[in-house]
Structures are given as C-alpha cells and as structure tokens.
N, C-alpha and C positions, 0 to 999 in steps of 0.2 A: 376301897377294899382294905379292910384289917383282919390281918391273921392273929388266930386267940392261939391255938394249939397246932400240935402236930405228935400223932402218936406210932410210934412203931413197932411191928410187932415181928419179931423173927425173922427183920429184914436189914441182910448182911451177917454185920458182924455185931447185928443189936440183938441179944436174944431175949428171947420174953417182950411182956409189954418193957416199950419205954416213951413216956411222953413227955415231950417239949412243950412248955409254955410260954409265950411273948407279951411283951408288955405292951399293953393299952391306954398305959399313965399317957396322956396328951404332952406333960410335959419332959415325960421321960423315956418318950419312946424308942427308943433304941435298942436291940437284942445280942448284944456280944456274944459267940460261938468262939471259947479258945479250947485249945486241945493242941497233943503231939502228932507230926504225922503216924497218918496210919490207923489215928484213935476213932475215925468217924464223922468229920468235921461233910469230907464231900461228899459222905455215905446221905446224912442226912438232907444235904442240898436237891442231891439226887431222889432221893424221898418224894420230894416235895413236886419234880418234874416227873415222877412215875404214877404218882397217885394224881394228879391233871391232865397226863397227857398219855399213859402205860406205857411209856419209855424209861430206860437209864442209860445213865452213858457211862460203865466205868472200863477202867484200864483191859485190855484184852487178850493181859495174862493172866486177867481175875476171874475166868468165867464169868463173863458179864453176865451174860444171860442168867443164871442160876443166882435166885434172889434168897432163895431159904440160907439162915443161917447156917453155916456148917457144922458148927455142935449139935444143933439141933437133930442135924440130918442124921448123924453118927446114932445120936442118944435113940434115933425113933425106929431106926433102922430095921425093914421087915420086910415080909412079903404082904404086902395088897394096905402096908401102913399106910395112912393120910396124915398130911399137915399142910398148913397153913400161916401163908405170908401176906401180912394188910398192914395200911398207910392210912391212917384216919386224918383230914385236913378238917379243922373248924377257922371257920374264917365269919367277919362279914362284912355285909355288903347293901347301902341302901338303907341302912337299919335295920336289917334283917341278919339271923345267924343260918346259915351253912354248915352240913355237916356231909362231905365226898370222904368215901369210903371204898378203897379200891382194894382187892383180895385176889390172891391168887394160891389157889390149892395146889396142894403135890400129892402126887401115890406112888410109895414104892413098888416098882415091878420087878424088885427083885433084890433083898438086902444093899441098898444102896445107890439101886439103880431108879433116884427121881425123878420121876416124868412131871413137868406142870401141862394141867388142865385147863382148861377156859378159864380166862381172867374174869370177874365180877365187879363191876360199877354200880353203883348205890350215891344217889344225894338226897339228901332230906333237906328238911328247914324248919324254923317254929316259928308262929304265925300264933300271936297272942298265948303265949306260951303253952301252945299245942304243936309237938312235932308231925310233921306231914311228908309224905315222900312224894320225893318225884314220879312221873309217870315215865315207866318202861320205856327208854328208846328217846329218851328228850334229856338224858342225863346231860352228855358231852355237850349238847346246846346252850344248857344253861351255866356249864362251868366256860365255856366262850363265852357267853357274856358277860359271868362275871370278871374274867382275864381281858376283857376290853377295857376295864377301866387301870388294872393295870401298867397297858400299852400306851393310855391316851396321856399318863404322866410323862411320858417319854418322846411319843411323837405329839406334839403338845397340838398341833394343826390338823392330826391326824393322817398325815402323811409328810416321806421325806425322802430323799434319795437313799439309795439299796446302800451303795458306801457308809454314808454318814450315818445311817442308823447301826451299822455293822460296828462304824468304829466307837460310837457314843453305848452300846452292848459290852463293846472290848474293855470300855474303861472300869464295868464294875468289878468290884471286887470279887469274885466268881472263884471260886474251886474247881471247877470244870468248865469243860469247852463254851463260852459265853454263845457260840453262836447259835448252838443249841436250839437257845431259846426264841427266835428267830424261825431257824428251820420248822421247830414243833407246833410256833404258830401259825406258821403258812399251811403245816401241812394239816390240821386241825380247820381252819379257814377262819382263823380270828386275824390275823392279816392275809394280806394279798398284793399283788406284782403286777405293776403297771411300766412300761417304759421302764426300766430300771428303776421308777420310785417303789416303796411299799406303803402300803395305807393301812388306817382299820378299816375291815372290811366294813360295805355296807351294801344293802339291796339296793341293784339296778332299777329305774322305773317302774318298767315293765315290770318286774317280782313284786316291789312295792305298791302297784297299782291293784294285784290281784289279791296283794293282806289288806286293803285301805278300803277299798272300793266293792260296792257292791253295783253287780253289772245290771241290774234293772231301775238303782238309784239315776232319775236324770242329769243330774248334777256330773254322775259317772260318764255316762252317754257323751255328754258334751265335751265333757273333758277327752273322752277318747278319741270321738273325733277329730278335737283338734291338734293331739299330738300324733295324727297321721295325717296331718297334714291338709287338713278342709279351713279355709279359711272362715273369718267371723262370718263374714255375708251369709257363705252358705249354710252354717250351723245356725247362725239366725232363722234367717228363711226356714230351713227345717222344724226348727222347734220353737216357730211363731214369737221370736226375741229378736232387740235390737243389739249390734255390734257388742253396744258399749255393756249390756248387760250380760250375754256369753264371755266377755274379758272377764267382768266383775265375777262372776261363778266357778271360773278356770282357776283366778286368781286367791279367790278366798279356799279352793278344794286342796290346789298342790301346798297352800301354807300348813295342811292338815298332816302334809308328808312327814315320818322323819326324814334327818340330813342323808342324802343318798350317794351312790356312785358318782352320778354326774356332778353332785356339787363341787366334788373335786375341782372338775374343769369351771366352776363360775369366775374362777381369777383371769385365766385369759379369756371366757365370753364377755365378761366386761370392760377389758383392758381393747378387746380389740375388733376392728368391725370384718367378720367374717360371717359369709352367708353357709346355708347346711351346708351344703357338698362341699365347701373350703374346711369351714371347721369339722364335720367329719369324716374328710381327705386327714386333716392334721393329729385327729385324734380318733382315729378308726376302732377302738373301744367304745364310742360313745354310738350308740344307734340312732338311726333319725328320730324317735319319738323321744331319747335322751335330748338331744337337741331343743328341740319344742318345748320340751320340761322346763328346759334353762332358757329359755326366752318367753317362758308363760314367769319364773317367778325373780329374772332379773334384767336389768336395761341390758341392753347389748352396746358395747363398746363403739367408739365411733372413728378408732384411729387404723389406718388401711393397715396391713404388715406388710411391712417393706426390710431391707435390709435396715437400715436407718431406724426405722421404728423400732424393733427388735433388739438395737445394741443401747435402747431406752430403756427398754423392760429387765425388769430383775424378778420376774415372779418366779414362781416353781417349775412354770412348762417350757420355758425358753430352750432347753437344749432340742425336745422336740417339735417346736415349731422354729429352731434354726434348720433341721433335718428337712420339716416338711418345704419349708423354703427352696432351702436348697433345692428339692427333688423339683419344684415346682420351675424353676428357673432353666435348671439342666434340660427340662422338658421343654419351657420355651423356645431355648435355643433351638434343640431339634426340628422343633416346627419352623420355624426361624431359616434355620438352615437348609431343609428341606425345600422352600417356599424359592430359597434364593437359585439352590440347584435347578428345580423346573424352568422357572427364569433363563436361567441361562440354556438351556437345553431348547427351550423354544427359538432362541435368539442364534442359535449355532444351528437350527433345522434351518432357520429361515436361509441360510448364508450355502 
C-alpha cells in the first residue's frame, strides 16, 4: 500500500481545500510533517484515521466531535445554511490507484447551531485509466482489505500476542493515542481476538467453503463429507472411488483455499499428536470441520503433550495449551480421586 495524497477540506482548523502530497520516490520515500504545536500536525494524522475508519480522536476539550472548521462555521452562519467537511485519501494498492472519500455535511438549525447529518463513503479506482466506483455497501470491505496489507508489515506472521502488538503500536511515532489504531481495527474486523493473541483476520472454513465451493460441484460433496467427519471408506463406497483417490480430491480442493482461520492453529496440529476432541477441547475456536480442514491439508504432529513435551515447544499457542493441560490433569485428579474414595467406602461397608 502507498499513499499518493491526502486532501482536506474544512476539516478542523484546515479551512478550504488543503492537500498533502507524499513522496513515491522508491528511494526517497520518506514524508516529514514539521509544524508548532497546535499547527495541525495531529489534526491531519487524525484525517487520515476519520476518512478509513469515521472516527477521530482529539482532545476533549476540543469538541471532538465537531469537525467543521470554526471560521468557517462563524463565516456561514444562518438559518437552514449547509456545509461541508471531507477527507479525500489517494493511495495504492496492488497497482492499482484508490481514491476514499469521506464527507460529512452540516446545517444550521439556527445561526450557529450545527447539526452534522449522515456521514458519506465513496471509493473508486481507475482500472486502465478509467475511474469506476465502488458498488453501494462494499465500500468499508474493500478499504479492510486494503488496511490488511498495512497490518501484515507489522504482524509479519499474521498474528501475535495482544501485549506485544500493543507495545510494538506504542513505539511509533504517533501524535495520538497509538492504540487507537488497534481498537479501529478490531472493530472494523480487519483484526480479531483470539486467546489474547490478535490476528489478521481471515474466513473460518466453513465461510470459506460457501465463497469457494459450489454445493452441486462433486469435488464439493466429497470434501464436505469428509470434513464432517465420514471417513475415506465410506465416501469411497458412496461416490464409487477408492480411498486413495477421495484423499487426492480433498487434497488438491482445500489447496484451492485462501490462508484461513484455522491455519492459525497448523503450528501446533503439527508440533503435536492430538486427536479432535483433544485438540478442539484445547482450542475451542476451532470447530470440528476446522479440524478436518488441518488434517486434510497438513501431517499431524506425532509428539503426545505432556508437561515435558510442552516445556520443548516455543510456538505461539503454548500458553494455551499450558492452560488446557493444566485443566486436563486437575480433571484427572478428580476422577483419580473420586475412584479412590468409593474404594474406600466399599472397604469400610464391608468392616
């Protein structure tokens, strides 16, 4: 993603148009913003998070809320006056140029008394240098994906602990509240919140199998079957194939998939030999046909989890599968213990 411009219009303490443009020199790319306090420096940062996400975050003795310039408001001042506040982003992305345009109208109800109206989201794009807009209602969609790529400079695996990304956020150099940027994507759903890690988001199976798959393709059929769970034999037998050629069908269909939710979890399906209900006891996000997913497109791990095992692993899920451990053993005890009590209760009936 490279940002070409950013233009503002009557927003703050920018009045009239004013546009910012960034350098695209490859080897000069760097954009310096100096200024005194007070001049605009985090007005325009904030720009940038109001026209991607219609948030700002400023001080809250500024009238946050209230984006129209103040001169402006004074100068226009009337009954049933209109004006208008917009945030034009050009960026791109992919090779392609992006143009989000975010607007938000005022009317005076009364010499000074602005009300803002419904906000307005617009993106377009030029596509052999013909501009084309978006289609009504798929706007914020596609400004999330282009904010994934973003994200993915940062979470470089695509996921990380909730802390460590908070503080590796903390360290930029940011004019306002760094975490911001965080919260806006979670709540947008360009990330998401697992166990305390955060990821870029991605479709579950299940969502993925209903963009991928067509339900009367055989190929689909088979595959659905077997991520609920019917084993080769019988999908064989059913659809007049052997084993080894419903493997080979499963296998070539989910490689069709993008990187999913579950992929997440393939570090410890392959670090470690857990059957369904263990591994999704340990990671109860994952649904059974999640499971089946990660066992149709990776080997499964062959080492048991044991305390032992566990103080081996250094992957990303260790803290919850120390938990689920834990839970597991507490549990054994119980039985354990229970097992010993009747024991003895039978042995003191007898006496």
């Amino acid at each position: 993603m490279l940002i070409k411009s950013i233009t503002l219009h009557n927003f703050r303490q920018f009045k009239g148009k004013q546009k910012l443009e960034f350098s695209s020199d490859s080897d000069k790319n760097v954009t310096v913003l100096l200024g005194d306090n007070t001049f605009g420096k985090t007005t325009i940062l904030q720009s940038f998070n109001w026209c991607l996400y219609g948030v700002a975050d400023f001080p809250k003795d500024s009238n946050p809320e209230f984006l129209l310039n103040l001169e402006v408001a004074n100068e226009l001042a009337g009954v049933q006056q209109k004006c208008e506040v917009y945030v034009e982003l050009i960026l791109e992305h992919k090779g392609m140029e992006y143009i989000i345009l975010r607007k938000q109208p005022y009317i005076d109800r009364g010499y000074g008394n602005w009300t803002a109206l419904q906000s307005q989201l617009s993106v377009s794009y030029k596509e052999s240098g013909i501009t084309k807009q978006v289609r009504e209602g798929e706007e914020q969609r596609i400004i999330n994906s282009i904010l994934r790529a973003f994200w993915s400079t940062i979470i470089l695996e695509g996921i990380l602990p909730e802390d460590e990304l908070r503080l590796r956020i903390s360290k930029l150099a940011l004019d306002f509240t760094p975490s911001i940027l965080v919260d806006q994507a979670l709540a947008t759903g360009i990330l998401m919140t697992c166990n305390r890690m955060i990821m870029i988001s991605r479709d579950t199976f299940l969502d993925a199998f209903e963009k991928v798959c067509d339900p009367d393709d055989r190929a689909a059929q088979i595959l659905q079957f077997r991520t609920e769970g019917e084993s080769l034999q019988n999908i064989g037998d059913l659809f007049e194939l052997t084993r080894e050629r419903v493997r080979q069908i499963t296998v070539k269909l989910v490689h069709k998939f993008p990187l999913l939710f579950e992929d997440y979890f393939s570090e410890p399906y392959q670090y470690f030999h857990l059957l369904k209900a263990e591994f999704c006891g340990a990671f109860p996000d994952v649904a059974e046909e999640g499971y089946e997913y990660l066992s149709i497109r990776y080997q499964r791990g062959k080492i048991p989890l044991t305390s032992e095992s566990l103080s081996e692993y250094k992957g990303t899920w260790k803290t919850q599968l120390n938990a689920f451990l834990h839970e597991k053993e507490v549990c054994n005890d119980k039985k354990s213990v229970s097992k010993t009590e009747m024991v003895m209760r039978v042995l003191i009936s007898a006496y």
